[in-house]
N, C-alpha and C positions, 0 to 999 in steps of 0.2 A: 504493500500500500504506500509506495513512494509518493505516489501522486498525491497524496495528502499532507507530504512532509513540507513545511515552507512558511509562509501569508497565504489563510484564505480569508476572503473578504464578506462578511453579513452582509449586501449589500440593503441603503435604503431604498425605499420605494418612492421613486418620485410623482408628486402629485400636482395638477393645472390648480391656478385660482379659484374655483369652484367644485376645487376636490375631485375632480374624476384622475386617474390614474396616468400622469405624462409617459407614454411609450417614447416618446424622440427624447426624454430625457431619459429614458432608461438605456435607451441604447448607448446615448454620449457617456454615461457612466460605462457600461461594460467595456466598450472601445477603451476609455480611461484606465482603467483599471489594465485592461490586460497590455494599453501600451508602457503599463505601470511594475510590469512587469511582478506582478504577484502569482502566485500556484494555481490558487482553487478560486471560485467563488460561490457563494452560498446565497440562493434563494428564500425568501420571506420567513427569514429569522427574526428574532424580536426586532432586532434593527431595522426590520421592513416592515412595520405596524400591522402586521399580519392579521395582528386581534382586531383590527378595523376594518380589516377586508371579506367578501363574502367569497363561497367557495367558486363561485363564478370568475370573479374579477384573479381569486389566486390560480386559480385553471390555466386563464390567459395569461398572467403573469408568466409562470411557469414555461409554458409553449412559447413567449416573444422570448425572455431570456434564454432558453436553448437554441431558438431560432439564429439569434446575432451572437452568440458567442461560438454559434457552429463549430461545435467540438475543437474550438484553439486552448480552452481548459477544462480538468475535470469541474463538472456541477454538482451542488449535494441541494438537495431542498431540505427547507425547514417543514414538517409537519409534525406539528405540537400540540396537547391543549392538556383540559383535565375530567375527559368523559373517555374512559379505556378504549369502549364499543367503537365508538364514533370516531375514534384517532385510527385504532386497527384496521379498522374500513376504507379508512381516507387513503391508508399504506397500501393496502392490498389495490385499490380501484387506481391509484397512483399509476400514469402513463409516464413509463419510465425514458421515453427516449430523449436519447441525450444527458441523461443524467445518470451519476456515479454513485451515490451515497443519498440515505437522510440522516436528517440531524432533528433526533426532538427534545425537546427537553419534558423534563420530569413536571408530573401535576401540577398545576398552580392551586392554592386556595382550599384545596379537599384536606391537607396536610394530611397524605398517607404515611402509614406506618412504614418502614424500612424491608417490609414482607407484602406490604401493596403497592410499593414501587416495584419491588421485583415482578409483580404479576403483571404491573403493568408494561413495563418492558419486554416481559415474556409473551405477551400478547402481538405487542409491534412486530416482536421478533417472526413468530410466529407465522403474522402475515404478511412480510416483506420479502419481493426478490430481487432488493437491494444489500448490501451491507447498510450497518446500522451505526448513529453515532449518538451515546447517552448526551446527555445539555444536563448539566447541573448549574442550577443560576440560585441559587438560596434568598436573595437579594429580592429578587422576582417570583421566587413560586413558593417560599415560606417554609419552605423543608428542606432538608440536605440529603442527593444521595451517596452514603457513608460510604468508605473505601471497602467493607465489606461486600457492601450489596455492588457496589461497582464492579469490584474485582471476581463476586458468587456470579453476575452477569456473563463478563467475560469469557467466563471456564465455561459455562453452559454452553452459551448460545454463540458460534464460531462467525454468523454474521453479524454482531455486535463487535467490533473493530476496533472501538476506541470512545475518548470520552473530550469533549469538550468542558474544562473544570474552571465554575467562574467561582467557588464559593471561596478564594481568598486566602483560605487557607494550610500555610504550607505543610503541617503535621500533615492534615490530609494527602496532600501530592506526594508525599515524603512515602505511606503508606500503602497508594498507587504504585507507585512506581516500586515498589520493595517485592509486592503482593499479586501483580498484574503475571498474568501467562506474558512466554514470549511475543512480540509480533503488536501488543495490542497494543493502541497508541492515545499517549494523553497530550489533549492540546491545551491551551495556555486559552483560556476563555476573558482574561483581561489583559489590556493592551499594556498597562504597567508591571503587568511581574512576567510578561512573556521572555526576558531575558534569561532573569531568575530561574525561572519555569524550564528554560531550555537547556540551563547547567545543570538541574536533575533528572534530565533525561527529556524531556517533550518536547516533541518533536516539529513545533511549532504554535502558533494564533491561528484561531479565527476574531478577524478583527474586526473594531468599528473604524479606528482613523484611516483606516489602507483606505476604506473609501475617497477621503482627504488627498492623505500624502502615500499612496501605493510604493511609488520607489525607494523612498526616505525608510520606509517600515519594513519593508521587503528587501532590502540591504542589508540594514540593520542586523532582522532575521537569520538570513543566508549566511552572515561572518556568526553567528553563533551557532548554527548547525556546522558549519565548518572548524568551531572552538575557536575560532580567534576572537574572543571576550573582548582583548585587549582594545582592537579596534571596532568591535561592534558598540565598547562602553558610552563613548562621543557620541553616537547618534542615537544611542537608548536616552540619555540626558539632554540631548538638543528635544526629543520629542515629548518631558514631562509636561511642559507646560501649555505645549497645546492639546495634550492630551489632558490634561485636566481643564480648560476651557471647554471640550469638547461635549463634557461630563455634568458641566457647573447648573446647569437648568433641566439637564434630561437626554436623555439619549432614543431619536437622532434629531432632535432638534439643532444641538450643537453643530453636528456634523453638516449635516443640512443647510447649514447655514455660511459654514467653509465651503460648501461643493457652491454654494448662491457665488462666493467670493471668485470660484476660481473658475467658473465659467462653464459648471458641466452641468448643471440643471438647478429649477429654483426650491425654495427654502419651505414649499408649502406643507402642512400636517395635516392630518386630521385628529378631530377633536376627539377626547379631552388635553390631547398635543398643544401645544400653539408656541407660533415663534422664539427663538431669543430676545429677550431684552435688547435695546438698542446701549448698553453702555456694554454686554458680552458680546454682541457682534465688533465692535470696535475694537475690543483685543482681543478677539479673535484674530480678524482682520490684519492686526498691527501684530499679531505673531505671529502670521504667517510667511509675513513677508522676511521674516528673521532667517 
């Protein structure tokens, strides 16, 4: 599973002034992106306000994104929620062409037990004939899943692949990676410790700023799979600070509002979403240009 090792990108969903879905700015991102020279990119991950689109609209999404990225990278789609039936379902009827992987993340909101996530994953698994990739986001769905139930996943089910790990915390990655079968692979689910992340072994982000800055994060990257720390350290530091602007009102507001800056499509959300502040776009803006 090389083709997962690297930057892949969450990408946002861009939207016209009255909220319907910009296709000609989705495409200017994807073009962006892969002249940006990153791995993977990822289909309506939280980062693509996926909760505010109907299965209709992620349908087309899906199909225009494999359409113009015509196989120049692998694709993983996000298919997430917190109804088991209805996610299993969405896996199994999922038209896979063009695409490499899903990525779902764990229940939001039901806060299952460490033995109802397992079932639930056992379920996706079950109906997919993709490989599979857990999403742990704690921040977002109010429950963790423990390096146990991570690791009991793994050893089961052979196309569960690896894990996207946003919950932060390093005991757990430490545990992952100790506990994990050969082969399975844990990504770096935040854009600040993905350095960290990839000195105990992970094997890369999936990220929000590569939407942003693709090259700058995807360099970075590449000299730390390669172990040269040394030189990857400068531009893990060049990119705290706009990585924390990015962050400071909501994610992908932030980011949304860099891609307005830099000319790849505009800054619109949908609600309960809404714009950055005009004093965050302003250094945003003025950090960019740094």
């Amino acid at each position: 599973m090389k083709k997962f090792h690297g930057t892949g990108v969450a990408l946002v969903t861009p939207f016209n002034a009255e909220g319907s879905v910009d296709y000609e700015g989705l495409k200017n991102l994807i073009n962006y992106l892969i002249e940006g020279k990153v791995e993977y990119l990822v289909s309506l991950g939280t980062t693509g306000e996926a909760s505010t689109l109907n299965k209709d609209e992620k349908k087309k999404i899906w199909e225009f994104t494999a359409e113009i990225n015509n196989s120049r990278l692998p694709l993983v789609a996000g298919i997430g929620g917190n109804d088991t039936r209805e996610i299993a379902n969405s896996v199994k009827t999922f038209e896979i062409n063009g695409y490499d992987a899903i990525l779902s993340a764990s229940p939001y909101y039901n806060k299952p037990t460490q033995e109802g996530i397992y079932q639930h994953y056992k379920a996706i698994s079950e109906s997919s004939s993709l490989p599979v990739f857990l999403y742990n986001v704690p921040g977002r769905t109010a429950s963790n899943v423990s390096p146990e139930t991570t690791c009991r996943l793994a050893v089961d089910f052979k196309n569960i692949i690896g894990t996207k790990e946003a919950s932060g915390n390093f005991d757990q990655f430490n545990q992952i990676m100790r506990d994990k079968p050969e082969g399975f692979l844990l990504i770096s689910g935040d854009d600040p410790v993905a350095l960290p992340m990839i000195s105990l072994g992970a094997v890369g982000v999936i990220s929000v700023i590569g939407n942003a800055l693709p090259r700058q994060l995807s360099d970075m990257v590449r000299l730390c799979l390669n172990g040269d720390f040394k030189a990857a350290l400068p531009l893990h530091l060049n990119l705290i600070e706009f990585t924390r602007l990015m962050f400071n009102e909501g994610n992908p507001a932030g980011v949304k509002a860099a891609l307005k800056h830099f000319g790849v499509c505009d800054d619109n959300l949908r609600l309960p979403l809404v714009k950055v502040s005009s004093d965050l776009r302003k250094a945003i803006i003025a950090e960019s240009k740094k």
